[in-house]
MARBA-3410 file (N, C-alpha, C, O; in Angstrom, 1 decimal):
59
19.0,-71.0,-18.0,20.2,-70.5,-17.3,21.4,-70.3,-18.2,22.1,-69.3,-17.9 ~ 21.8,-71.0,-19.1,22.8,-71.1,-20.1,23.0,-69.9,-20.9,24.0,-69.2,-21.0 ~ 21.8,-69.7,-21.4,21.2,-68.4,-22.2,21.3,-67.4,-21.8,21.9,-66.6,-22.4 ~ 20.9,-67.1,-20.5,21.0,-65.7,-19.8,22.8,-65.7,-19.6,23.4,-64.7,-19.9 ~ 23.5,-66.8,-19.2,24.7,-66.0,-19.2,25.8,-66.2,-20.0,27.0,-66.1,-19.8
25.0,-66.7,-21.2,25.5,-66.4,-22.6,25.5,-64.9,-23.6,26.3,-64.4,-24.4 ~ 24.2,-64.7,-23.1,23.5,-63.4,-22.5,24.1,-62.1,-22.6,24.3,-61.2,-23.4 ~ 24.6,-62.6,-20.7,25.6,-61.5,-20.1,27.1,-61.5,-20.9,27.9,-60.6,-21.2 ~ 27.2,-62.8,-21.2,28.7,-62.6,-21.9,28.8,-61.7,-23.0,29.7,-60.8,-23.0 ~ 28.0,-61.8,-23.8,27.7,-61.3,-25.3,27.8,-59.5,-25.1,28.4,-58.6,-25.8
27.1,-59.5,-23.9,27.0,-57.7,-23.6,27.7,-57.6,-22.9,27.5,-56.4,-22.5 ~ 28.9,-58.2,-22.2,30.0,-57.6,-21.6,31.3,-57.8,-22.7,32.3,-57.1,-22.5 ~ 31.4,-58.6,-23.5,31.8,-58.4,-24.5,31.9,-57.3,-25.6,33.0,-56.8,-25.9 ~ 30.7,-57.0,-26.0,30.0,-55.4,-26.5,30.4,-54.3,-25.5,31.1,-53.4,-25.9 ~ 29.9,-54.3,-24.3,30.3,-53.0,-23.6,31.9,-52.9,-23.4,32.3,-51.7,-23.1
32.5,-53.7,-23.5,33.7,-54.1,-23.3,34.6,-53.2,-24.6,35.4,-52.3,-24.2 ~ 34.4,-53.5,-25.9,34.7,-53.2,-27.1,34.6,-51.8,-27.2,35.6,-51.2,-27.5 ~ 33.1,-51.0,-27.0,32.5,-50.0,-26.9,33.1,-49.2,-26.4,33.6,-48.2,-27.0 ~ 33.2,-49.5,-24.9,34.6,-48.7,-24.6,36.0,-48.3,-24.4,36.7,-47.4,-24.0 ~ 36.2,-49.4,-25.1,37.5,-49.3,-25.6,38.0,-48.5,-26.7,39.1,-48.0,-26.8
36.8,-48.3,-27.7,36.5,-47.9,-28.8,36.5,-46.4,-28.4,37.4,-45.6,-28.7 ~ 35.2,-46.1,-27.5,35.1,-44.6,-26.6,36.6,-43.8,-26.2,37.1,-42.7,-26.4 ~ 37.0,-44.9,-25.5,38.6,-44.1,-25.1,39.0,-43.3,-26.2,39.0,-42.1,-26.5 ~ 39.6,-44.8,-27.1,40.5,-44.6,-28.2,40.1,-43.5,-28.9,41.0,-42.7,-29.0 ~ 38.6,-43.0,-29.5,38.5,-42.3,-30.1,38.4,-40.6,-29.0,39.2,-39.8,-29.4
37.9,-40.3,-28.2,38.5,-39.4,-27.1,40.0,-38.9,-26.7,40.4,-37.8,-26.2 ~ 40.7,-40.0,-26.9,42.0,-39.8,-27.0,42.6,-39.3,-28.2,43.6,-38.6,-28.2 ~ 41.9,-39.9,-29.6,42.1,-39.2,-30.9,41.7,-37.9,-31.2,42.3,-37.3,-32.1 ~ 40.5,-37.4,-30.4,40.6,-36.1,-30.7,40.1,-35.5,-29.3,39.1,-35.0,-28.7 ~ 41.8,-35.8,-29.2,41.9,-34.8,-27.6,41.8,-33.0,-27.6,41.5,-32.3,-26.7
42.0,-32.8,-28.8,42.0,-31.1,-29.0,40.1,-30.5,-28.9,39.5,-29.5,-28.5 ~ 39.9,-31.6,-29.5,38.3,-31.1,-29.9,37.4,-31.3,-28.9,36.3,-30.7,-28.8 ~ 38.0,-32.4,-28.0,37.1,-32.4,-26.2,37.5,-31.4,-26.0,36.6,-30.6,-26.1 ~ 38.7,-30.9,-25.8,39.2,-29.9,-25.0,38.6,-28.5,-25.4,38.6,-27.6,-24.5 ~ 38.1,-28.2,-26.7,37.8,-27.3,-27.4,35.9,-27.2,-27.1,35.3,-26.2,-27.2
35.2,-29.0,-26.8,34.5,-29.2,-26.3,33.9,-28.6,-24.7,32.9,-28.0,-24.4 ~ 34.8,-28.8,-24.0,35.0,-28.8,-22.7,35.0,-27.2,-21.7,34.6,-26.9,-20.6 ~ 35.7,-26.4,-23.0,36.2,-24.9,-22.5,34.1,-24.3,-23.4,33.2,-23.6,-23.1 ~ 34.3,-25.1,-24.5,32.8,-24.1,-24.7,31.3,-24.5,-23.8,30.4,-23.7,-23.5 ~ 31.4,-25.7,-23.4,30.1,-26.0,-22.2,30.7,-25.4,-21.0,29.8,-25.0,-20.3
32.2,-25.0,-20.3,32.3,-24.1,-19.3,31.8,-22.8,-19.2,31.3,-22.3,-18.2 ~ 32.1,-22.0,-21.0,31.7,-21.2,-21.2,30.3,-20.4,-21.4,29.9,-19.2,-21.4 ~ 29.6,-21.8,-21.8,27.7,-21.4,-21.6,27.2,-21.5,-20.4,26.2,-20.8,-20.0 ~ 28.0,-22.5,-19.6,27.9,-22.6,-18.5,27.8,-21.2,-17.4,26.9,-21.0,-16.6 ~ 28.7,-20.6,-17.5,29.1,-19.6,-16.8,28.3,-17.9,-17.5,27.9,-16.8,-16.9
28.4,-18.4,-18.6,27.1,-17.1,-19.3,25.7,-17.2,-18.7,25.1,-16.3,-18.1 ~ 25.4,-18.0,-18.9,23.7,-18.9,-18.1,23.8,-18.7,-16.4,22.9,-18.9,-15.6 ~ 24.9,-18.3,-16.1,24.8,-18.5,-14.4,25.3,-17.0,-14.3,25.0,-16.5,-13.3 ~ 26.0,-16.3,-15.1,25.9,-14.5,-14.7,24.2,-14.4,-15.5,23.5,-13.8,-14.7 ~ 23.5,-14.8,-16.7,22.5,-14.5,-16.9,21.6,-14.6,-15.5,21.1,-13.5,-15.2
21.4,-15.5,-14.8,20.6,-16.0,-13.7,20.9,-14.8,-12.9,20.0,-14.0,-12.5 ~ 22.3,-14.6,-12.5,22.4,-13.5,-11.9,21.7,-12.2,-11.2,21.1,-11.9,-10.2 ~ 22.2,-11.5,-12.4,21.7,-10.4,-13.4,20.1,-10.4,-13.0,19.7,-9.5,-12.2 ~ 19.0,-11.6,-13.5,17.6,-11.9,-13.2,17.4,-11.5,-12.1,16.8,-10.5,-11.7 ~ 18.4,-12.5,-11.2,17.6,-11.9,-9.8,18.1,-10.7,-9.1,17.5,-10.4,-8.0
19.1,-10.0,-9.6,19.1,-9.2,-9.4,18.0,-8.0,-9.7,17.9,-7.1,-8.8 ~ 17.1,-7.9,-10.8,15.9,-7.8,-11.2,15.0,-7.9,-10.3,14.5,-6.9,-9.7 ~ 14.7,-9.1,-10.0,13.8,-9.8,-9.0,13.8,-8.6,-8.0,12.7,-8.1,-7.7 ~ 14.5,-8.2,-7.6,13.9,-8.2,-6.3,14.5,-6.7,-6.0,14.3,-6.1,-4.9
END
């Protein structure tokens, strides 16, 4: 019993750090999510007029 939630502590400790770490660095390169963010909208939206277009095909 000790173990297991010596355990848990260990890995909420780690996940703890982890994301803290996650933020920080997301927040350091806020331009490059952002630059992230606009190009998966952008394939996004190419892939879904592609789809389009197909079924327009279709049928």
């Amino acid at each position: 019993m000790a173990s297991c939630l010596a355990k848990k502590g260990v890995l909420f400790a780690l996940g703890s750090v982890m994301l803290v770490i996650g933020i920080a660095l997301v927040l350091r390169f806020w331009a490059d999510v952002v630059v992230l963010f606009r190009a998966g909208i952008g394939m996004a939206l190419a892939l879904a007029g592609l789809l389009v277009l197909y079924s327009l095909n279709r049928k």
